[in-house]
C-alpha positions as CSV (number, residue, x, y, z in Angstrom):
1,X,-22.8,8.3,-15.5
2,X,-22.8,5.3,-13.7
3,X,-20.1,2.8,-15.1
4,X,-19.7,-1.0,-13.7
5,X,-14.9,-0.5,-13.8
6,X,-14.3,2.6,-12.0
7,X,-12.2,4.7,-14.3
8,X,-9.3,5.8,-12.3
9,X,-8.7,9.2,-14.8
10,X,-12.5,10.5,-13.1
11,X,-10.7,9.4,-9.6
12,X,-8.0,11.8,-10.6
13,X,-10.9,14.4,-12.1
14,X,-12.7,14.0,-8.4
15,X,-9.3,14.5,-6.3
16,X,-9.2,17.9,-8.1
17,X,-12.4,19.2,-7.9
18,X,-12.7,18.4,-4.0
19,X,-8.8,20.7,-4.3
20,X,-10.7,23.4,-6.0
21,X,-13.8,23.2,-3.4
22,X,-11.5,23.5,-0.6
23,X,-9.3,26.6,-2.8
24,X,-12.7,28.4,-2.7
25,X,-13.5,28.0,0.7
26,X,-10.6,29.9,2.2
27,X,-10.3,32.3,-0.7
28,X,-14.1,33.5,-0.2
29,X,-15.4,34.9,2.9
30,X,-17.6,31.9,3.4
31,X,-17.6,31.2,7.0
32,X,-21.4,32.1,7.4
33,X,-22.2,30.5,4.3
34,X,-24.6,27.5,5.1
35,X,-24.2,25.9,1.6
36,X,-21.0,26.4,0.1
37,X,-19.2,27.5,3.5
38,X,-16.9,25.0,5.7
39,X,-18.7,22.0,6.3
40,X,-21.4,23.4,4.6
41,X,-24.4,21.7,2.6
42,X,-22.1,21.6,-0.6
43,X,-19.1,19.3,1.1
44,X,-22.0,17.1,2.4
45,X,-23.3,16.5,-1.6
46,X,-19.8,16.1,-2.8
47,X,-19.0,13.1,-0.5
48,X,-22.4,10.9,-0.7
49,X,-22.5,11.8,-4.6
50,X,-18.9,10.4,-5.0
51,X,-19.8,7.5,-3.1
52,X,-22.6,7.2,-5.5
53,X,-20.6,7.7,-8.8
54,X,-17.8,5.0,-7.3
55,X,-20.1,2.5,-6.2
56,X,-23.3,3.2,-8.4
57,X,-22.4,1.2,-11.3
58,X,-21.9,-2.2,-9.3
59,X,-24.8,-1.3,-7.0
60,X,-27.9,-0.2,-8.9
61,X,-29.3,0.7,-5.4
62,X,-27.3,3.5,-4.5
63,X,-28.4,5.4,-7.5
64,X,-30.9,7.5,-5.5
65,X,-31.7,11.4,-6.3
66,X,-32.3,12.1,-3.0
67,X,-29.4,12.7,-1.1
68,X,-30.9,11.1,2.4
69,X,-32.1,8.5,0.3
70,X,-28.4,7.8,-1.2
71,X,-27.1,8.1,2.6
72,X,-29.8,5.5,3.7
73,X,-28.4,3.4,1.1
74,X,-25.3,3.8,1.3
75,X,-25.5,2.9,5.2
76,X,-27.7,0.1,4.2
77,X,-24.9,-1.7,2.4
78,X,-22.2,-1.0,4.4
79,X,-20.4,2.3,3.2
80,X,-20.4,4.2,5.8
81,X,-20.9,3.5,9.4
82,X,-24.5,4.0,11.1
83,X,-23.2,6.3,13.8
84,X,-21.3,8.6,11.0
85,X,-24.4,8.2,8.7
86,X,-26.9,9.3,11.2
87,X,-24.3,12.3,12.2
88,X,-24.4,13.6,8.3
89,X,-27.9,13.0,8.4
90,X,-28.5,15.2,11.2
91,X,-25.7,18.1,9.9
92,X,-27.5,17.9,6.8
93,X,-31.2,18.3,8.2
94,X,-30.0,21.1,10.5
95,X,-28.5,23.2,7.7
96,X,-31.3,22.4,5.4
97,X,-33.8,23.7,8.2
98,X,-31.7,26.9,8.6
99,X,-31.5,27.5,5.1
100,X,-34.6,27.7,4.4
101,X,-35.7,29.6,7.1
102,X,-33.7,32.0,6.5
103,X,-35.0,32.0,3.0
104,X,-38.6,32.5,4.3
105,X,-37.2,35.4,6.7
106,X,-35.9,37.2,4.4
107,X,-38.2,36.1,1.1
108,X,-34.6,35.9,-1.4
109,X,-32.7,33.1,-2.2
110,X,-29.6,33.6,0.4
111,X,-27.3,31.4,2.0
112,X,-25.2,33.1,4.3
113,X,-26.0,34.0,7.9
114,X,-27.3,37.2,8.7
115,X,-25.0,40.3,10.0
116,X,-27.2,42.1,12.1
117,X,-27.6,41.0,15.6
118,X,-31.6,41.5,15.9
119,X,-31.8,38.9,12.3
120,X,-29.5,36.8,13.6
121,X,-31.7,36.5,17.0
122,X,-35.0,36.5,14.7
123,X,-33.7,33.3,13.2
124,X,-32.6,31.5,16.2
125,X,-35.8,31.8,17.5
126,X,-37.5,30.5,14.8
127,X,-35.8,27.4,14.8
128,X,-36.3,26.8,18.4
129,X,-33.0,28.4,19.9
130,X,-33.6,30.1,23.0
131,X,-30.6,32.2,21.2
132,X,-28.5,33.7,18.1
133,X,-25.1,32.1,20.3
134,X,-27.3,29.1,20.6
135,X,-27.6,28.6,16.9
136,X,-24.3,29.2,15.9
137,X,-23.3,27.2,18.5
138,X,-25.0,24.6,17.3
139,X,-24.2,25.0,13.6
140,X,-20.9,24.8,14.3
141,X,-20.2,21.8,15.6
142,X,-22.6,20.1,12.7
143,X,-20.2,21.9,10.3
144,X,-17.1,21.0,12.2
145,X,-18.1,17.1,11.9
146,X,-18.8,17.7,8.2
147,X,-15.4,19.7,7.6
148,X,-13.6,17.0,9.4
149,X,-15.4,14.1,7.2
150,X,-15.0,16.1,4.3
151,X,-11.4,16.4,5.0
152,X,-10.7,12.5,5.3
153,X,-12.4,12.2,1.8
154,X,-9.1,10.5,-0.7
155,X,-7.0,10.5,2.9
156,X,-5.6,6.8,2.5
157,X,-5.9,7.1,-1.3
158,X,-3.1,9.7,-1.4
159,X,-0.3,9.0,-3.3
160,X,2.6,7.9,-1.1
161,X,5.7,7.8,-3.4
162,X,9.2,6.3,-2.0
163,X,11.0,8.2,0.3
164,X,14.4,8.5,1.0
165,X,17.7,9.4,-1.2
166,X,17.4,7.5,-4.3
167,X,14.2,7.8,-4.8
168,X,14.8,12.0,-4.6
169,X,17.9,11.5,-7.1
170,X,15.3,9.7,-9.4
171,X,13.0,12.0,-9.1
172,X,15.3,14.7,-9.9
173,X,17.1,12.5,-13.1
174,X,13.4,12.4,-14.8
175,X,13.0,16.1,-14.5
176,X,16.5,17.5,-16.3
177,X,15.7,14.2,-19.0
178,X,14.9,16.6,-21.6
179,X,17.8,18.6,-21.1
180,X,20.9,18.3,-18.2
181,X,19.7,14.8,-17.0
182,X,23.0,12.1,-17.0
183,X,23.8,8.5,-16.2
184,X,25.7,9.5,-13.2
185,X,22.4,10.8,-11.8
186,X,21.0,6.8,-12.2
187,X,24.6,5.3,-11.0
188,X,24.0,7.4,-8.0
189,X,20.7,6.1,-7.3
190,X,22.2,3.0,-7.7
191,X,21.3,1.7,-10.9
192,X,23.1,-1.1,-12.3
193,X,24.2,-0.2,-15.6
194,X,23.7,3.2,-15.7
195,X,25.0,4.4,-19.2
196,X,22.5,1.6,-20.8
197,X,19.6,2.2,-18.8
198,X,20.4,6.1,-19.1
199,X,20.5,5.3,-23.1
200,X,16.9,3.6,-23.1
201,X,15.5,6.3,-20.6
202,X,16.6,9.1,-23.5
203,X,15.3,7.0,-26.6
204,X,11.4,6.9,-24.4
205,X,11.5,10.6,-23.7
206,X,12.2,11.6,-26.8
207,X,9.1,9.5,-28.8
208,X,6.7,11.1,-30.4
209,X,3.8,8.9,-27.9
210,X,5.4,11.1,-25.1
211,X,5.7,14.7,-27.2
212,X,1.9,14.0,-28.0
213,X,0.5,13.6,-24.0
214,X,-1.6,16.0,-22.7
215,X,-0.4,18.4,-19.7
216,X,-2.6,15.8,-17.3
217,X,-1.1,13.0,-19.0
218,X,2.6,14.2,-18.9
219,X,2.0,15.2,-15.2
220,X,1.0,11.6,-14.8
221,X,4.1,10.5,-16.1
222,X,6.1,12.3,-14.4
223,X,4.6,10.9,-11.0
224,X,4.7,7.4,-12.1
225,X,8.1,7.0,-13.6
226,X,10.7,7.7,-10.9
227,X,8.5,5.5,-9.0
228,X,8.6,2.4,-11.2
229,X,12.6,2.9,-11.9
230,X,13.3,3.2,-8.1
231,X,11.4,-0.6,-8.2
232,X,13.1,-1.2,-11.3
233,X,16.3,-0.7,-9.9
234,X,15.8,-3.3,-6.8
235,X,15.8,-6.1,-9.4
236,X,17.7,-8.2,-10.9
237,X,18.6,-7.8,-14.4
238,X,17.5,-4.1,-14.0
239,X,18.1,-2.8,-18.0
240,X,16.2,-5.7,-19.2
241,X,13.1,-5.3,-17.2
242,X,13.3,-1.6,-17.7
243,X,13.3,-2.0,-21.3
244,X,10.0,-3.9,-21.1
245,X,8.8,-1.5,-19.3
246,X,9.4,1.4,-21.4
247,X,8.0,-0.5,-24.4
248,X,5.0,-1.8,-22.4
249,X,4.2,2.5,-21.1
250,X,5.7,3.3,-25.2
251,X,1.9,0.8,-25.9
252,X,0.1,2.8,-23.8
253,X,0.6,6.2,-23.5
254,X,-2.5,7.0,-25.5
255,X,-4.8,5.1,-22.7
256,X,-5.2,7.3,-20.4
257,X,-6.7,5.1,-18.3
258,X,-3.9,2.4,-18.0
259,X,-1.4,5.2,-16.8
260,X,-3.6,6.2,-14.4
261,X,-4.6,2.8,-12.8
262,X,-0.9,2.9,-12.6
263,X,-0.5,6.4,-10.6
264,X,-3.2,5.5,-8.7
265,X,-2.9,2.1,-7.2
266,X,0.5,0.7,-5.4
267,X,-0.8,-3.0,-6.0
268,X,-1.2,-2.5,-10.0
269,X,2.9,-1.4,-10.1
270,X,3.6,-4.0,-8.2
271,X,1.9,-6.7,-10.2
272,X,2.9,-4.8,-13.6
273,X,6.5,-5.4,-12.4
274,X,6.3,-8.8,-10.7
275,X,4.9,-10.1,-14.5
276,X,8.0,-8.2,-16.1
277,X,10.2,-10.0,-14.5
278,X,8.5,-13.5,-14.5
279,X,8.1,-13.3,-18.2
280,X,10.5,-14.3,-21.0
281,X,10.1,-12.6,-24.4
282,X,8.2,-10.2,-25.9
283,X,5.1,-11.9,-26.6
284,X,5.0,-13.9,-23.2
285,X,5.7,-10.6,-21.7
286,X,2.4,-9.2,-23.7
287,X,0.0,-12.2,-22.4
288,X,0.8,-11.9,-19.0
289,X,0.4,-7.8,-19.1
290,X,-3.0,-8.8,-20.7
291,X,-3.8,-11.2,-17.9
292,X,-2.2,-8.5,-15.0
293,X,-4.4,-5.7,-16.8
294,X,-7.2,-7.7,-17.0
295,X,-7.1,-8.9,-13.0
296,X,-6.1,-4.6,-12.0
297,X,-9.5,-3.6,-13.7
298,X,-11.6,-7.1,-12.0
299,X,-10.3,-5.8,-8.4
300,X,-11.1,-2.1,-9.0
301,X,-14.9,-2.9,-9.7
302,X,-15.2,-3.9,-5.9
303,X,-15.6,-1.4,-4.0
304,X,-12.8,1.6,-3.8
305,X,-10.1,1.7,-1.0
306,X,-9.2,4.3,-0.9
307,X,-12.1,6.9,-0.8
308,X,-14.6,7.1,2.8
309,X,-16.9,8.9,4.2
């Protein structure tokens, strides 16, 4: 589970599954829902669990079961602030307590806040609320602070691709490549050489290596590539470094994870490119892409950026 490089295809696995968690939550009727609901007990478990499976393999201590043991330890090496810590602590106590009072009330395995007024009130006063509007009161400002955590979760790990015109045409060029896509497209993103780079772009979309990625892997692709030639096409000797390029992403198509360290992380395109250029010839060009892979996968052992609680 735990693994000492953090695979950057499971950061792309996690991204989705806290997507599909969120999906659920306004598709179902959840509101009253102490577990699985908004800020619930379930979006508390995803984001001290992913913290765990991030971290774990570097720091055998966080590898607790308990999830207020993982939070202590987290806290304990500097993860996640004390004041934020002992807020998620408390959220997570308080629906824990409710949970399973409500369990005992009712003697079933439920989750989900009673209807009826009279339960509602029954409850409350079990847990020491002078009130039902006192305990929901209460619950819901615990579950708003979870929600809003929960929300942050990937928020300066999203992907921020160029902005502005050429970047749009580019975008635009790699979508029609298969069909409609022409070098006038890349001339009016300002590509130098359009008809050559145009010719290369065609010969890489039409390889076998490409025809064979999966749907995640040709999605992946499709993100990274109009964002490496809108680089591409800031530099000097454009069609040469693009050509290494292609043949370099032509290598590795089949490593899943390469492509995605790539999606993922602004600093690993920038290095890819800044070797590209620097080297001369193919097998200079293959030692130093060793040596940039090799220092990508060093810095994403330490702890990830983008990902907070």
């Amino acid at each position: 589970m735990y693994r000492r490089y953090f695979d950057y295809t499971a950061f792309e696995g996690l991204r989705e599954m806290k997507a599909m968690i969120e999906a659920e939550v306004q598709r179902r009727e959840l509101a009253d829902h102490l577990k699985l609901g908004p800020g619930g007990i379930r979006e508390i478990e995803f984001m001290v669990q992913l913290q765990q499976l991030i971290r774990g393999g570097r720091e055998p201590e966080l590898r607790q079961r308990g999830l207020l043991s993982a939070l202590q330890a987290l806290q304990a090496h500097g993860h996640i602030d004390s004041d934020r810590a002992e807020t998620l602590r408390a959220a997570y106590l308080q629906l824990r307590r409710s949970e399973n009072r409500l369990q005992m009330q009712r003697e079933a395995q439920v989750h989900s806040l009673p209807e009826a007024a009279f339960e509602r009130f029954r409850l409350a006063r079990g847990l020491g609320f002078a009130n039902d509007t006192a305990l929901v009161a209460a619950l819901d400002q615990q579950r708003g602070f979870v929600r809003t955590a929960f929300e942050q979760v990937f928020e300066s790990g999203r992907r921020v691709a160029p902005s502005g015109e050429r970047h749009t045409v580019l975008v635009d060029y790699w979508r029609q490549i298969d069909r409609e896509a022409q070098a006038d497209m890349l001339a009016q993103a300002g590509v130098p050489q359009a008809e050559q780079a145009h010719a290369r772009l065609q010969e890489f979309a039409r390889s076998s290596a490409r025809a064979q990625l999966s749907a995640r892997g040709s999605a992946r692709l499709d993100r990274l590539l109009p964002v490496l030639l809108d680089a591409i096409a800031q530099r000097a000797d454009c069609v040469a470094l693009l050509d290494r390029v292609l043949r370099l992403l032509h290598a590795v198509l089949r490593r899943s994870s390469y492509l995605a360290l790539l999606d993922e992380q602004p600093a690993a395109r920038q290095r890819l490119i800044d070797t590209m250029c620097a080297s001369t010839g193919w097998p200079s060009v293959w030692r130093s892409i060793h040596s940039c892979w090799m220092t990508c996968w060093i810095r994403a052992a330490k702890p990830h950026p983008n990902v907070r609680i």
